[in-house]
ZADOVO-519104 format. One record per residue (C-alpha): residue in one letter; x, y, z. Coordinates in steps of 0.1 Angstrom, whole numbers, padded with zeros to 4 digits, always signed. Layout:
REM residues N
AXYZ ...
END
This chain:
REM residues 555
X+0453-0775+0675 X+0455-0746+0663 X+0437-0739+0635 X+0416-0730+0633 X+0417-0713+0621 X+0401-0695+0696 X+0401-0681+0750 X+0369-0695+0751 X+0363-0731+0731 X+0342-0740+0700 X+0304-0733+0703 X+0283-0699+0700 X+0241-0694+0687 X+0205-0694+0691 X+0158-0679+0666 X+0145-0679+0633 X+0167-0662+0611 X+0169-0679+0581 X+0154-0654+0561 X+0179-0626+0575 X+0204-0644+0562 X+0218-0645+0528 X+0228-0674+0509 X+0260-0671+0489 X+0274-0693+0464 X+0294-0719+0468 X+0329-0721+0453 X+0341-0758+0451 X+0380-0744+0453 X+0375-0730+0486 X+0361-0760+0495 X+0393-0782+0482 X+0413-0757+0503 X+0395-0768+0537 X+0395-0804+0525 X+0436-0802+0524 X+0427-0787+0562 X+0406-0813+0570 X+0432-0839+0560 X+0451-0826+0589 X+0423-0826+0613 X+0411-0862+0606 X+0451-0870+0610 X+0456-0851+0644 X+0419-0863+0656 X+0430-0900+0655 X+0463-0892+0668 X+0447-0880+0699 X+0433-0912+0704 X+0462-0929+0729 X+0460-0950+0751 X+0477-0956+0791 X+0477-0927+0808 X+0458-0916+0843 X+0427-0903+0829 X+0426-0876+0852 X+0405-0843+0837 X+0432-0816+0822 X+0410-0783+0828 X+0408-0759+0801 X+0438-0729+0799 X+0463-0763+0806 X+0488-0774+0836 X+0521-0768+0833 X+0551-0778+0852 X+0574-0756+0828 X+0597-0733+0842 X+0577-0699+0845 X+0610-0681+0848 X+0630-0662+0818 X+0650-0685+0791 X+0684-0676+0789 X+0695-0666+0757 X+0716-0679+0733 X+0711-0721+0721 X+0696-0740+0698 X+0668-0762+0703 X+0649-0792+0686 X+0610-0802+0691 X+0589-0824+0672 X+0556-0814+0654 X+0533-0849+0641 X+0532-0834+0602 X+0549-0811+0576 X+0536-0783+0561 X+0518-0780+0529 X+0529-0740+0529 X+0546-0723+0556 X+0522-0688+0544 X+0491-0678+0560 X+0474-0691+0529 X+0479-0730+0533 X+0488-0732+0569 X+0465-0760+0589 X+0459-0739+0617 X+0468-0765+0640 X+0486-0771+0677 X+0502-0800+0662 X+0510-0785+0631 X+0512-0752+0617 X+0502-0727+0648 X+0538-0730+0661 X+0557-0727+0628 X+0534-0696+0617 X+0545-0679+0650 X+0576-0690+0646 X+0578-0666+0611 X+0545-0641+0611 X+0545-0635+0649 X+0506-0624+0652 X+0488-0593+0652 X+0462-0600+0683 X+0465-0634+0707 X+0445-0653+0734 X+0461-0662+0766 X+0450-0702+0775 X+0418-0707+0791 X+0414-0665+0785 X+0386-0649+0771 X+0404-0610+0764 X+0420-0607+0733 X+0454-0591+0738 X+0473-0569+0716 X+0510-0580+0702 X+0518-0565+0667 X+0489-0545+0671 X+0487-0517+0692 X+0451-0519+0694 X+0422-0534+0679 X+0385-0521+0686 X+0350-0514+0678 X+0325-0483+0688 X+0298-0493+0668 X+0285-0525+0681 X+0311-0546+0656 X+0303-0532+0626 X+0333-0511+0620 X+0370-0516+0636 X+0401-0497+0641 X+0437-0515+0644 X+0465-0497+0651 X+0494-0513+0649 X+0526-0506+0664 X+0551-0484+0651 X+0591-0497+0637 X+0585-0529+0630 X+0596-0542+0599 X+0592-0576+0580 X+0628-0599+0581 X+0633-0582+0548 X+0633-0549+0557 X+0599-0537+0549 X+0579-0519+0566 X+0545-0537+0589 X+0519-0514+0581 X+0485-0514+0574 X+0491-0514+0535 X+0506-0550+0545 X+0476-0561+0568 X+0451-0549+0537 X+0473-0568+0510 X+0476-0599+0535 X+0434-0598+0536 X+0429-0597+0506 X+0442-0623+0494 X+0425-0645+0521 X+0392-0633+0507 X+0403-0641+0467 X+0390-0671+0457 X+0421-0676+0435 X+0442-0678+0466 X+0421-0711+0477 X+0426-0700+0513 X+0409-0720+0541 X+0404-0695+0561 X+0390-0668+0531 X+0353-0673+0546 X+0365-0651+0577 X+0367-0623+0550 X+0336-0625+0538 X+0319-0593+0533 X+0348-0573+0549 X+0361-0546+0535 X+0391-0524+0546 X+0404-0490+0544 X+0438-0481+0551 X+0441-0446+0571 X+0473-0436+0574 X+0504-0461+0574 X+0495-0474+0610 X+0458-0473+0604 X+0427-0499+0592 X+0393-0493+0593 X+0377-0529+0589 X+0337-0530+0578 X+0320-0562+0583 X+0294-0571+0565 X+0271-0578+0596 X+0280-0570+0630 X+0305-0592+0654 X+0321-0582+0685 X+0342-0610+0684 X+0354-0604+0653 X+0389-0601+0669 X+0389-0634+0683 X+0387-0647+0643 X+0417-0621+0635 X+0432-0642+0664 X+0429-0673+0652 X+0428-0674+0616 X+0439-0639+0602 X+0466-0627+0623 X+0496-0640+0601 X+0507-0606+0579 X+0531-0615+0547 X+0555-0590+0530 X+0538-0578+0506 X+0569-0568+0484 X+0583-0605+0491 X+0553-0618+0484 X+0544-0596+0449 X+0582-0610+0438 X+0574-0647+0438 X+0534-0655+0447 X+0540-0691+0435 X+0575-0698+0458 X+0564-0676+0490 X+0550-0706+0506 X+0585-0723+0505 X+0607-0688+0509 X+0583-0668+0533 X+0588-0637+0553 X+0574-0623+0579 X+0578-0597+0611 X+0583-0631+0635 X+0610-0640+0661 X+0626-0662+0632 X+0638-0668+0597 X+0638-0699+0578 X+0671-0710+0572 X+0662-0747+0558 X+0634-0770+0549 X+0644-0804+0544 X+0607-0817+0529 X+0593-0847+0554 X+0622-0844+0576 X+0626-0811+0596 X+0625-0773+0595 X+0652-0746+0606 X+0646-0716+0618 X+0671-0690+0629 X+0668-0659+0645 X+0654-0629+0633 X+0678-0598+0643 X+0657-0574+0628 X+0622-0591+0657 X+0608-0559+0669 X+0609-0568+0706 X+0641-0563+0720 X+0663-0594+0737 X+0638-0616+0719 X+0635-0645+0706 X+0656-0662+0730 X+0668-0689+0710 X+0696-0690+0684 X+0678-0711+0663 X+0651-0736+0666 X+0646-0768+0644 X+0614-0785+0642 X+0614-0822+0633 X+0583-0842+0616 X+0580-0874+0636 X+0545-0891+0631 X+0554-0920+0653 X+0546-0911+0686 X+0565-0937+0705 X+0596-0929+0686 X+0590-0892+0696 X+0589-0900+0732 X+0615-0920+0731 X+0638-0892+0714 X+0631-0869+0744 X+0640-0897+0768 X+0668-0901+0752 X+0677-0866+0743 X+0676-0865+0705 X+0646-0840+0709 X+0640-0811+0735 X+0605-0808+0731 X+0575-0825+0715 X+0546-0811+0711 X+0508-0838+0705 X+0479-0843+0705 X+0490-0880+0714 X+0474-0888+0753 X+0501-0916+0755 X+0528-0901+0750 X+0513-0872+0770 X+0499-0893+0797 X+0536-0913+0798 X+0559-0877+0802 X+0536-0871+0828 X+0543-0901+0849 X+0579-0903+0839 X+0586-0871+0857 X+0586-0846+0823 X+0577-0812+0825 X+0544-0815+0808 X+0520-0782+0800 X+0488-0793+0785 X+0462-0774+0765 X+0421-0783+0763 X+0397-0771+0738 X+0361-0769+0729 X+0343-0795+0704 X+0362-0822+0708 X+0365-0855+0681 X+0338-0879+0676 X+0310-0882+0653 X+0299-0858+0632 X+0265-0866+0612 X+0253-0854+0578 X+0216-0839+0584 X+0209-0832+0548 X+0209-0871+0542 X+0185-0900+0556 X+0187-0914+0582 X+0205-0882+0597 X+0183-0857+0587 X+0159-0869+0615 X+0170-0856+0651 X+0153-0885+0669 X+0183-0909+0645 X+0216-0886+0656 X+0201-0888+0693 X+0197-0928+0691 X+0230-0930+0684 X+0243-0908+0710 X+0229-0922+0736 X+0240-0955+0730 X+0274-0947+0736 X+0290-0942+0774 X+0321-0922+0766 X+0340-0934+0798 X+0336-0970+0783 X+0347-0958+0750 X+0380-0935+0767 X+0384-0971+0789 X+0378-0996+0765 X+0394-0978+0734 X+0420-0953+0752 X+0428-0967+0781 X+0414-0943+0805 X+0438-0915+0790 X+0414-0893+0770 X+0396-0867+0787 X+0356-0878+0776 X+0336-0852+0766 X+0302-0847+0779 X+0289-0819+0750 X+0302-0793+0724 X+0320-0774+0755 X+0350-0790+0779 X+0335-0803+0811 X+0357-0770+0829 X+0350-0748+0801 X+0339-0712+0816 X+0320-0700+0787 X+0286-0719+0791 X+0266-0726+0827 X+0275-0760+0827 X+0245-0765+0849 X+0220-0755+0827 X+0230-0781+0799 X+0222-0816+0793 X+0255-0836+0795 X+0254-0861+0760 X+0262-0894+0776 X+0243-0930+0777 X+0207-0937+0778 X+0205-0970+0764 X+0166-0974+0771 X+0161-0942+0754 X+0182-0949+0725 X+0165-0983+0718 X+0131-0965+0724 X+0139-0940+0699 X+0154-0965+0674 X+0119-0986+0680 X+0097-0951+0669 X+0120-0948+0636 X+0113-0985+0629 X+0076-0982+0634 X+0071-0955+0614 X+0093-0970+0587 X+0126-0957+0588 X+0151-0986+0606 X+0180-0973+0611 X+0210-0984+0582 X+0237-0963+0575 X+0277-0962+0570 X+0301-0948+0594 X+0333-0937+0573 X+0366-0934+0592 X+0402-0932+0580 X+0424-0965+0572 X+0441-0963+0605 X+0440-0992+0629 X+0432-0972+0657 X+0404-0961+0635 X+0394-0997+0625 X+0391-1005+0664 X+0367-0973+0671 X+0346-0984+0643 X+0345-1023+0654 X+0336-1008+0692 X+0310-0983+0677 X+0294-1007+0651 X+0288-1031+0675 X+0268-1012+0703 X+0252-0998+0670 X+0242-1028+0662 X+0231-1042+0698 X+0199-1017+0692 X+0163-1027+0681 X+0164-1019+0642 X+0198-1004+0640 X+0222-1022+0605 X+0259-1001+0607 X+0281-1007+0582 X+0321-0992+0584 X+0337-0980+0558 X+0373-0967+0557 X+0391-0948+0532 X+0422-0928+0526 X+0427-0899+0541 X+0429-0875+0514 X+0401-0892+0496 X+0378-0888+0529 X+0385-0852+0531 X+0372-0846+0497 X+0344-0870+0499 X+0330-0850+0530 X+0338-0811+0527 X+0336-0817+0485 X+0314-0840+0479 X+0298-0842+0509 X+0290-0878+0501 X+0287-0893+0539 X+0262-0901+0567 X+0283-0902+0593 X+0319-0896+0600 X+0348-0892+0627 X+0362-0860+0624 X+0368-0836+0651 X+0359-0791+0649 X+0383-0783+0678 X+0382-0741+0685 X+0397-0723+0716 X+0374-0695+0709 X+0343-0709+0689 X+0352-0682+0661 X+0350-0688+0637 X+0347-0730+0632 X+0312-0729+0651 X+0301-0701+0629 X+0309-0716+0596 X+0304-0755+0601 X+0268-0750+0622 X+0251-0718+0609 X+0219-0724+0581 X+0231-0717+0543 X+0267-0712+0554 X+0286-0724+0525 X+0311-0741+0547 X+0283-0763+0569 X+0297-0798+0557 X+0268-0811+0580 X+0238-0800+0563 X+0223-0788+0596 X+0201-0762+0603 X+0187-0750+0634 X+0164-0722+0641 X+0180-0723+0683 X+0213-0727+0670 X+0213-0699+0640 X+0197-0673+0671 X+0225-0684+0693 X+0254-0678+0672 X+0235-0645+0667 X+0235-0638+0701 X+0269-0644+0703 X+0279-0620+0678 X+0261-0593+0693 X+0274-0599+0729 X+0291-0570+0744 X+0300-0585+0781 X+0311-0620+0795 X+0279-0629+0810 X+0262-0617+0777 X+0287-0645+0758 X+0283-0668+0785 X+0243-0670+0778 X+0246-0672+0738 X+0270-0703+0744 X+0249-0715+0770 X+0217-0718+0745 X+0240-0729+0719 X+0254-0758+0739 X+0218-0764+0751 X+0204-0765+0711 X+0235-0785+0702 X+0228-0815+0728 X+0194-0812+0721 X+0196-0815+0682 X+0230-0836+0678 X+0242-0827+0645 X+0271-0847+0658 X+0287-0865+0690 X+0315-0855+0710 X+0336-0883+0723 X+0372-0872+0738 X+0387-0833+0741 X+0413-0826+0717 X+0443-0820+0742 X+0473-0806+0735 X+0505-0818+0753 X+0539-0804+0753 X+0569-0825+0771 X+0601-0818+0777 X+0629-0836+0801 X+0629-0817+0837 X+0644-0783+0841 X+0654-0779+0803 X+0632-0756+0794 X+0622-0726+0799 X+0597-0695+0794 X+0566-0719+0777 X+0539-0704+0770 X+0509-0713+0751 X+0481-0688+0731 X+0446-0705+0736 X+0447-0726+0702 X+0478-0743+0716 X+0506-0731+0700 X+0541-0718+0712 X+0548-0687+0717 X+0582-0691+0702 X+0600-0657+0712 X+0603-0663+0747 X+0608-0702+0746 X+0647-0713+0756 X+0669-0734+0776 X+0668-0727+0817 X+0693-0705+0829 
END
């Protein structure tokens, strides 16, 4: 998941404030750095795509059938993650469940993090972080004695260094948009003061999911170009060896400023993109663990008596369009298409039944929006036609090209979606499907599409929402603007209570199903799956990933 770059889900704003808004320039290298993210998006949102399964709804915050009782310690264990890492620093991590979440843990620990299905953002290497001024200005204080794994002392001077370069364009980070505008003052050795450019009470759910991974700054300084290979960190672990397309190990960190943690000796994570062969290691006991965003190999552990802890965020996969372009860049097109799609038949006829469909930019159990109050985004079929009809008669049929990665699962969502495409009054669909890497540039680069799969999965909304829906924001790949939707992410940046958050969301999920700058078809679910009783202490943060320190085999 992970990403992403957090315990809410993926969808905050709503009136007129284009004008309040600056525009800022767009940099086309921070925009290669979030294409290299998107590459692992696009990978993980078709790997989600399984098939078999029960089909039963997995609520948001998970199920778990883990042991909630302590690890021993001592042992060695080995999971499986679907990708390797293009850098294991904060810098070129892909902030995902299935990829870099768990291995940044593993090394960085984090400052602040988000229980599953939570919505209180809870101190770990901080002591505190907090605002008194509306969001504005913030304190963190972080805790005293602990040190990097070489020696070093975490202070604030780290945290500032570690920001920094997030927000220098030179560092291409992916995540270097969160620091825009943000300055910081260090206080005393334990003290930040952090000044946003605009205010955001949730700013703390973005240090959460994006910012919370702090480098050594000496180790760092000594070799900026082989840190991503060699890093250090205040985490549970170390990084003993990295065997490129094969595994990872880590071991363990004696200097990890909680005491009697982590409980593991060492912990190797293995890269195994075939999902059936990952299952079948765990059957067979040549992994411990595997952690997907695969609902077969989820939905099989499951009914093969695994211990199986799932994870559900907001935003889901499906199709996103580009509203700067024609046909997209009239609503009444992006609702045609919406509506012509049931996504129980697509999850049936596609997934087998095993995906959870989604019914709008929120989780069907999400608590952050009044689910009552918003329009679920399923099939009309009358009112699509009708609306492809009024396009036609006022000269604007419906033709346009669906891009999707070369994938053959992809191939057979494109066949499935063409075709009830197609079955419309005036409605020509071509597919076209490219690389991978290729379609990652083409649409954050080049943003040379009209309509794409891709998925913008968030635990917390903060900060994908934000930067891929708001007017002029230099990272809104969809060209969409919307005066309810720009006011709503306001609205959400402002909110000082729950019920306050709860009715920016609520607005924003109303303005999003109402506009549809894209169409949610399946939650992104996160599975982890082990054999029975081998495990214990799981535990998930919001985005998905393992909390690593306590993880272990059952006493």
């Amino acid at each position: 998941m992970q990403e992403n770059q957090p315990a809410q889900q993926m969808r905050n704003f709503v009136m007129p404030i284009r004008r309040t808004i600056p525009r800022e320039p767009r940099s086309t290298a921070p925009r290669a750095a979030r294409a290299a993210a998107l590459t692992a998006a696009l990978l993980l949102s078709l790997a989600a795509c399984g098939g078999g399964g029960d089909g039963d709804k997995k609520p948001v915050g998970g199920e778990q059938s883990f042991a909630t009782d302590a690890a021993r310690s001592g042992g060695s264990l080995t999971m499986a993650l679907v990708a390797d890492s293009r850098g294991l620093d904060p810098f070129s991590a892909s902030l995902s469940s299935a990829t870099d979440y768990t291995r940044m843990n593993t090394l960085y620990d984090q400052l602040l993090w988000v229980e599953p299905g939570g919505s209180t953002v809870k101190p770990k290497i901080a002591e505190s972080f907090t605002t008194s001024d509306g969001g504005t200005t913030w304190t963190l204080k972080i805790r005293p004695d602990v040190k990097f794994s070489d020696g070093t002392p975490f202070d604030a001077e780290a945290v500032k260094f570690t920001w920094e370069r997030h927000a220098d364009p030179a560092q291409r980070s992916p995540y270097g948009s969160s620091m825009r505008g943000v300055t910081t003052q260090v206080v005393d050795p334990l003290t930040l003061t952090v000044t946003l450019a605009q205010p955001n009470t949730r700013f703390d759910q973005i240090v959460s999911a994006q910012l919370g991974y702090i480098v050594s700054p000496t180790a760092y300084r000594a070799d900026p170009q082989g840190f991503a290979r060699k890093p250090v960190g205040a985490g549970p672990f170390t990084l003993k060896e990295w065997v490129q397309g094969d595994h990872q190990t880590y071991v363990r960190n004696p200097g990890y400023w909680q005491q009697g943690k982590p409980k593991l000796d060492q912990l190797t994570i293995r890269i195994v993109g075939d999902q059936t062969q990952a299952f079948n290691a765990v059957s067979t006991g040549g992994l411990d663990l595997v952690v997907t965003v695969d609902d077969v190999g989820g939905g099989k552990a499951a009914s093969g008596g695994f211990d199986v802890q799932t994870a559900v965020v907001n935003g889901g996969t499906g199709v996103q369009f580009n509203s700067s372009k024609a046909p997209f860049d009239d609503p009444r097109a992006r609702q045609a298409l919406s509506l012509a799609i049931s996504r129980d038949d697509f999850n049936k006829v596609l997934l087998g039944g095993s995906a959870n469909p989604a019914d709008g930019l929120f989780a069907e159990q999400s608590p952050l929006i009044d689910h009552a109050a918003v329009p679920k985004m399923d099939a009309d079929p009358a009112k699509a036609a009708q609306l492809a009809d009024q396009l036609a008669s006022e000269g604007k049929p419906l033709s346009f090209t669906l891009t999707l990665p070369q994938n053959p699962l992809a191939a057979k969502m494109g066949e499935y979606l063409q075709a009830k495409w197609n079955a419309l009054p005036n409605v020509s669909v071509k597919v076209d499907t490219v690389d991978i890497a290729a379609l990652s540039q083409r649409v954050l680069i080049g943003r040379d599409y009209q309509a794409v799969y891709y998925g913008m999965p968030s635990a917390s909304g903060e900060p994908i929402f934000w930067n891929s829906l708001l007017t002029g924001s230099p990272n809104n790949f969809l060209g969409f603007s919307s005066p309810a939707v720009d006011a709503a992410l306001q609205e959400s940046r402002k909110a000082t209570t729950p019920d306050q958050l709860k009715a920016a969301y609520t607005k924003l999920a109303q303005a999003y199903a109402a506009d549809v700058p894209g169409m949610p078809l399946i939650d992104q679910v996160t599975y982890a799956y082990a054999k029975k009783g081998r495990l214990a202490g799981f535990q998930y943060t919001d985005a998905g990933a393992l909390v690593v320190e306590d993880l272990g085999l059952k006493a």
